[in-house]
C-alpha positions as CSV (number, residue, x, y, z in Angstrom):
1,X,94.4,92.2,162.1
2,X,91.3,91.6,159.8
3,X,90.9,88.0,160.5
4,X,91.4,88.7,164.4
5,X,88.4,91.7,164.1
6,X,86.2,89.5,162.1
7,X,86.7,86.6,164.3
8,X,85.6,88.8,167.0
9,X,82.5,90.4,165.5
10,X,81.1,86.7,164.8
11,X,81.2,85.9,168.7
12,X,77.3,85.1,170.3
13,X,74.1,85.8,168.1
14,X,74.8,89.1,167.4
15,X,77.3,88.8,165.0
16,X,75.9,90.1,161.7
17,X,77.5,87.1,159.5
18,X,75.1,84.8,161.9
19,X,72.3,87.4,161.7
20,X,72.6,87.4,158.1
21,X,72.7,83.6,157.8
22,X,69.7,83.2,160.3
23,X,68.1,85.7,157.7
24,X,68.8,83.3,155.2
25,X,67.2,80.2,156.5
26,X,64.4,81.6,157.8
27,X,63.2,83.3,154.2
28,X,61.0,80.5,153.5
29,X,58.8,80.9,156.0
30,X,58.4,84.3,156.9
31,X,55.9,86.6,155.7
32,X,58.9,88.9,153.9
33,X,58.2,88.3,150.3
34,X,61.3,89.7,148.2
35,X,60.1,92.0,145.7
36,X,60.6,91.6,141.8
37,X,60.1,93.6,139.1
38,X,62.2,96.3,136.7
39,X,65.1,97.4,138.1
40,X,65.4,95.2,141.2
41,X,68.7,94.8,142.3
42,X,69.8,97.9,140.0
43,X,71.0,100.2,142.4
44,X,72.3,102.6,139.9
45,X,69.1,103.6,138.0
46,X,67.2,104.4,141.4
47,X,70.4,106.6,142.3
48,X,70.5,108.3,138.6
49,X,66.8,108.8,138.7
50,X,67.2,110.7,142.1
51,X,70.0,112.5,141.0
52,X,68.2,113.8,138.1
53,X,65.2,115.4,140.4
54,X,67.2,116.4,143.7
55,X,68.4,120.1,141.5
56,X,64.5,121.1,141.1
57,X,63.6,119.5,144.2
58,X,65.5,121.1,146.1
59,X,65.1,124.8,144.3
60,X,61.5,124.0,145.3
61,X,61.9,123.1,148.6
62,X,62.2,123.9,152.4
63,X,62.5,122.0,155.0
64,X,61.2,119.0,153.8
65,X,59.9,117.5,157.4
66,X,57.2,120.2,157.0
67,X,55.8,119.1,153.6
68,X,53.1,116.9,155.1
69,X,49.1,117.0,155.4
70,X,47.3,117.7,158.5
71,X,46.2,114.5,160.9
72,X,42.9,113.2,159.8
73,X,40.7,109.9,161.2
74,X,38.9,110.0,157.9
75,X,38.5,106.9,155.6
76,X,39.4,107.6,152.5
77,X,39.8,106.1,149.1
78,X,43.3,104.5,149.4
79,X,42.1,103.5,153.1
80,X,38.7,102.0,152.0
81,X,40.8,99.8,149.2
82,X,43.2,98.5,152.2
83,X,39.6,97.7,153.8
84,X,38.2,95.8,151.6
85,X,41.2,93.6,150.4
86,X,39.2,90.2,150.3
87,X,39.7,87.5,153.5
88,X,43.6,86.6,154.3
89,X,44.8,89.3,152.1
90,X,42.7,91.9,154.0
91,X,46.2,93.3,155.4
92,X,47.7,96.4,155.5
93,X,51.5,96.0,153.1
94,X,54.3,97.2,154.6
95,X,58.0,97.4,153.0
96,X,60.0,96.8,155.7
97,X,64.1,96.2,156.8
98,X,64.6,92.8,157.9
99,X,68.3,93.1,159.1
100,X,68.4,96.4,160.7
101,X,69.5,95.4,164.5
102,X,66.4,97.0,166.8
103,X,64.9,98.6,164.1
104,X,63.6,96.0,161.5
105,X,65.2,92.7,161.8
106,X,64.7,89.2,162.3
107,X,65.4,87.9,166.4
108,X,66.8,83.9,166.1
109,X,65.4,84.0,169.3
110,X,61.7,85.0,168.9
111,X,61.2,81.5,168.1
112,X,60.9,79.1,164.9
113,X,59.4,81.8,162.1
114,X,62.3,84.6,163.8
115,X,59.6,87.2,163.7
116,X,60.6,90.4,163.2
117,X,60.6,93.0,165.5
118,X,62.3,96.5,166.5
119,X,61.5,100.4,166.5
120,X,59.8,100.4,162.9
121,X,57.9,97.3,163.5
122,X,56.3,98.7,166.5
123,X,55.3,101.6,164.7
124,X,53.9,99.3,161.8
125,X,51.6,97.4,164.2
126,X,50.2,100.6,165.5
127,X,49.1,101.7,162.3
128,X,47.8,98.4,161.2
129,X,45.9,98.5,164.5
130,X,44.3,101.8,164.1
131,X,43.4,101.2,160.4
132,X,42.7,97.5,160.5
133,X,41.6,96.9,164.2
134,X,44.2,94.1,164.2
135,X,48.2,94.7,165.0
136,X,49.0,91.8,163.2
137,X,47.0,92.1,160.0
138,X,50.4,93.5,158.5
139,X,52.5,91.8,155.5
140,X,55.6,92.6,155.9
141,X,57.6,93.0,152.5
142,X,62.2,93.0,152.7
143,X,62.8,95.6,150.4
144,X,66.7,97.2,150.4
145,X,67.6,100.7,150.5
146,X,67.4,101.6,147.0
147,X,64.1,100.1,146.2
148,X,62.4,101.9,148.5
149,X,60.6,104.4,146.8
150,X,59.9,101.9,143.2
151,X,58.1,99.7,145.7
152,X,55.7,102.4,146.9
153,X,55.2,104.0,143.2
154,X,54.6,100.6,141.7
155,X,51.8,99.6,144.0
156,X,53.4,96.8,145.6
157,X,53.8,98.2,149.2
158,X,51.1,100.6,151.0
159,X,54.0,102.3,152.6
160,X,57.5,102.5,153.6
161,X,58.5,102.7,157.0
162,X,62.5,101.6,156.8
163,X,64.1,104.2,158.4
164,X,63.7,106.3,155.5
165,X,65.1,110.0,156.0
166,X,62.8,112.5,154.6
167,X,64.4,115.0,151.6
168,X,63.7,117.2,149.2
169,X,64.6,114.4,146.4
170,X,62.4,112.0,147.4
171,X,59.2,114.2,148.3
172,X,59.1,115.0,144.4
173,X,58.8,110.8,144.3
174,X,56.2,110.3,147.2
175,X,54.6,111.8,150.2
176,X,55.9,111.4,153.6
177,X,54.2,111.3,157.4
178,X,55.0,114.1,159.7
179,X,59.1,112.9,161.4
180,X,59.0,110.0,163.5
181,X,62.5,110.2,164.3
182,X,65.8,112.3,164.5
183,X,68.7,111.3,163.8
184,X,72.0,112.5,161.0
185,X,74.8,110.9,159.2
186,X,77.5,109.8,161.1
187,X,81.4,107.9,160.3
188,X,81.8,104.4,161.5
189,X,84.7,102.8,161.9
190,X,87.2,100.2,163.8
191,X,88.3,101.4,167.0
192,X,91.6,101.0,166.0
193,X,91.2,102.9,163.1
194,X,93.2,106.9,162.4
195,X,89.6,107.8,161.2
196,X,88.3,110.1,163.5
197,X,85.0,111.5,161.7
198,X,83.8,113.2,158.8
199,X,86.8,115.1,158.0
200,X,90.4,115.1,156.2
201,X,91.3,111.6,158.1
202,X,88.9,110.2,155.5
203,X,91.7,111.6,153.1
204,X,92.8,108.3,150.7
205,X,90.1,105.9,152.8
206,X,87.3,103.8,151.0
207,X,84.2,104.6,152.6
208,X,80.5,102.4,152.0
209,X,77.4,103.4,151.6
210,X,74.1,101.8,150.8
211,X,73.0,102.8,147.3
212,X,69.8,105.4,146.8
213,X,70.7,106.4,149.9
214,X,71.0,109.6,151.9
215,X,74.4,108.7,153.1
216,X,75.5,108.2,149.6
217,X,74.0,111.7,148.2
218,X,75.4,113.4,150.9
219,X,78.9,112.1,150.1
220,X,78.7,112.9,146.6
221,X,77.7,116.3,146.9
222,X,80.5,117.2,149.9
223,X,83.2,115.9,147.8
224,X,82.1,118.3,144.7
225,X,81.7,120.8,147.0
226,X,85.2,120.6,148.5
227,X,83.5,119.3,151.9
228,X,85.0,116.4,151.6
229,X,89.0,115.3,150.6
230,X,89.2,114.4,146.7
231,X,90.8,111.2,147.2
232,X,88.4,109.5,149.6
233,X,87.0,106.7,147.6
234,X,83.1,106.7,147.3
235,X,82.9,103.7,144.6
236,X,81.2,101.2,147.1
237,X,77.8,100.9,147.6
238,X,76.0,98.1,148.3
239,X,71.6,96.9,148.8
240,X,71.3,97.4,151.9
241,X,73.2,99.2,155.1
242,X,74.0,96.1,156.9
243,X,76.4,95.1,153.8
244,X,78.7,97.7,154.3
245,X,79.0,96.8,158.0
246,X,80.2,93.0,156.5
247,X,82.6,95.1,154.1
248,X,83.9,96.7,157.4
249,X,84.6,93.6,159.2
250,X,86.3,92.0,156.0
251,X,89.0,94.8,155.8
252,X,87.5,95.7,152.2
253,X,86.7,99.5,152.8
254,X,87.7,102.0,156.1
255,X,84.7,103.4,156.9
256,X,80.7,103.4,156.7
257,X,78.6,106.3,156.8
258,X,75.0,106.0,157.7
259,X,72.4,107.4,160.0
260,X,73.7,107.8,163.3
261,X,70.6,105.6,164.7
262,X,71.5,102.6,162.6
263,X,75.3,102.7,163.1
264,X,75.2,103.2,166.8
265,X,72.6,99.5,166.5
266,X,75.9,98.3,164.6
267,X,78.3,99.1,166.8
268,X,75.9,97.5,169.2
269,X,76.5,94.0,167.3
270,X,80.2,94.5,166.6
271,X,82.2,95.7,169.7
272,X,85.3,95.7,167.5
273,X,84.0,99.2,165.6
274,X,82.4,102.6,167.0
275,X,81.0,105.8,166.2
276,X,83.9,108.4,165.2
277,X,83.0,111.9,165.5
278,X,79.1,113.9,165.3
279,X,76.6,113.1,163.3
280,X,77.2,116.3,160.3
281,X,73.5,116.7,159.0
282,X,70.2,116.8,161.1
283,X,67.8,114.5,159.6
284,X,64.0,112.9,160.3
285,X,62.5,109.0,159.1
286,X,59.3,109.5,158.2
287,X,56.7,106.9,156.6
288,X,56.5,107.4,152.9
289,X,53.8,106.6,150.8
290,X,52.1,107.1,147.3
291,X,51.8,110.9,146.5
292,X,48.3,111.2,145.9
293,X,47.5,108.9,149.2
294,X,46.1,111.8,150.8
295,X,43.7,110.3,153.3
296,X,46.6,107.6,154.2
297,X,49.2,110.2,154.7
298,X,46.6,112.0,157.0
299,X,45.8,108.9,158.9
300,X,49.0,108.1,159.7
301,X,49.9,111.4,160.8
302,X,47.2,111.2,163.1
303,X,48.2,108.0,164.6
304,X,51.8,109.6,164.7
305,X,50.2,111.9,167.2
306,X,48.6,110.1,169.3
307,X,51.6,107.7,168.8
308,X,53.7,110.0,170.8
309,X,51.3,110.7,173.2
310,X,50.7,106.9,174.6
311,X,53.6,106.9,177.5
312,X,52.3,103.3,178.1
313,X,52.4,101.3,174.8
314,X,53.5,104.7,172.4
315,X,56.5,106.1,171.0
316,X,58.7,106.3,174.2
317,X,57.8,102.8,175.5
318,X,59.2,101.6,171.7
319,X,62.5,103.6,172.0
320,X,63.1,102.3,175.9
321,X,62.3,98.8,174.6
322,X,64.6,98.9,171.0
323,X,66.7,102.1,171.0
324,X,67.8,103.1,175.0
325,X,70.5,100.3,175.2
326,X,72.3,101.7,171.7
327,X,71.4,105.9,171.9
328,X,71.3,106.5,175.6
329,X,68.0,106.3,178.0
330,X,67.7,110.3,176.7
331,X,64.9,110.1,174.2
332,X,64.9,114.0,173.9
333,X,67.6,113.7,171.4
334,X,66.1,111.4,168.8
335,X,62.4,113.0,169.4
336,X,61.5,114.8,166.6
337,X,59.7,118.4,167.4
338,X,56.2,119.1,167.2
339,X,54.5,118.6,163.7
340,X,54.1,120.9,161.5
341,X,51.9,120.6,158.4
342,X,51.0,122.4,155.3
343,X,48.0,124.7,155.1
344,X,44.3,122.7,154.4
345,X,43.5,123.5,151.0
């Protein structure tokens, strides 16, 4: 049974073991530069870290989406650095998923350097437009899940924009844009599977998450809570999101749980697996940056706006091109609401 369904998730391009190898071999010439530094690779001290903030956070917050600075075309001094970065290396540094299927990932078929391309990578080159006056004066940096937020504290990234769900944990760790997305956690599994959402059939199952992630946090605090059956096994968490989609289709856990957005793009690659039950939380991506990038977080809000505005090259135009084939032609679901922002100070 587990050689048949990996056999059949390896048929054509989009299998994920191909992705993953076409990842591979194209490294060396892409523009993603793996990042280094303490902790890399560490997925537990990112998760320990957020665990110790996320009771004070969250006593301090409400709805997080909201925590965000008014739109604003001014240059300021974070912007005014990004300007005057010296000739090739005047570009605007973007951590970035490379293996997210229509969101951030690498297309064998774009050509020799498999550019990447997707939802978020739209949105990058829109902001690198409006800043830069150049869509393409972007340097694209793979970072996985759990180093998302070291890469933006420890200066080697401008920003984040990696489908990163927006929370009270993480706005203690850096600022976000107003949402850019909705989406929640959702249960994916084989089709074949007894699992049939986030409930008691995940009773004695072995479910992956990606580590530092929302997914994972979410988990954690259910099965305190009772939410979630005592003997479902949490253990495994891997780098990034795509890995526990490989897990999947090697029989060695039962389940994923992820944002909706991404595992519905998985399913889309793996016809062998689907989507099993509602999404059970309401979350919103948002670009994250450093906290006291005030002018940045302004800017990008503003390009947010007239982002979604654009019908021609904006917001919807991105989701008809990357998203409509996996989440339905109905963008009304996956549009966040109108902005709001706190109070000019």
């Amino acid at each position: 049974m587990r050689a048949r369904r990996l056999r059949a998730s390896l048929k054509g391009w989009g299998g994920v073991a191909t992705m993953a190898v076409v990842c591979a071999l194209v490294a060396v010439f892409a523009l993603c530069v793996p990042l280094s530094g303490p902790g890399i690779g560490d997925g537990r001290s990112v998760t320990q870290a957020s665990r110790a903030t996320v009771g004070k956070a969250e006593e301090d917050c409400e709805a997080p989406e909201k925590q965000t600075l008014s739109p604003s075309s001014a240059d300021g001094d974070t912007i005014k650095a990004i300007k005057d970065r010296a000739g090739e290396k005047r570009k605007l540094i973007v951590g970035v998923d490379q293996n997210s299927y229509r969101w951030g990932y690498r297309n064998p078929n774009s050509g020799k350097t498999a550019e990447l391309e997707g939802f978020d990578i739209d949105l990058v080159h829109r902001i690198a437009e409006d800043i830069l006056g150049d869509p393409d004066a972007v340097q694209f940096k793979a970072i996985p899940t759990d180093q998302r937020i070291p890469a933006i504290q420890d200066g080697r990234v401008d920003m984040v924009v990696r489908t990163m769900t927006i929370n009270c944990a993480r706005i203690a760790d850096v600022a976000f844009s107003a949402p850019y997305f909705k989406t929640g956690q959702q249960v994916l599994a084989p089709k074949s599977s007894p699992v049939k959402g986030y409930d008691d059939t995940l009773a004695d199952r072995k479910v992956c998450t990606a580590a530092g992630s929302t997914a994972y946090s979410t988990l954690e605090a259910d099965q305190k809570d009772g939410k979630l059956p005592a003997t479902t096994d949490i253990s495994t968490t891997v780098p990034n999101q795509l890995d526990c989609l490989v897990r999947l289709q090697l029989g060695e856990v039962d389940a994923v749980v992820t944002d909706g957005a991404l595992a519905a793009s998985q399913a889309a690659q793996d016809p062998t697996v689907q989507l099993k039950g509602d999404a059970f939380t309401a979350e919103y991506y948002g670009v994250a940056m450093k906290k006291d990038a005030d002018d940045l977080v302004r800017r990008v809000n503003q390009i947010l706006v007239d982002y979604r505005k654009d019908t021609a090259k904006g917001w919807q135009a991105s989701y008809d091109k990357w998203l409509s084939a996996t989440l339905g032609k109905d963008a009304k679901k996956s549009e966040p609401p109108a902005p709001q922002y706190l109070r000019s100070t």
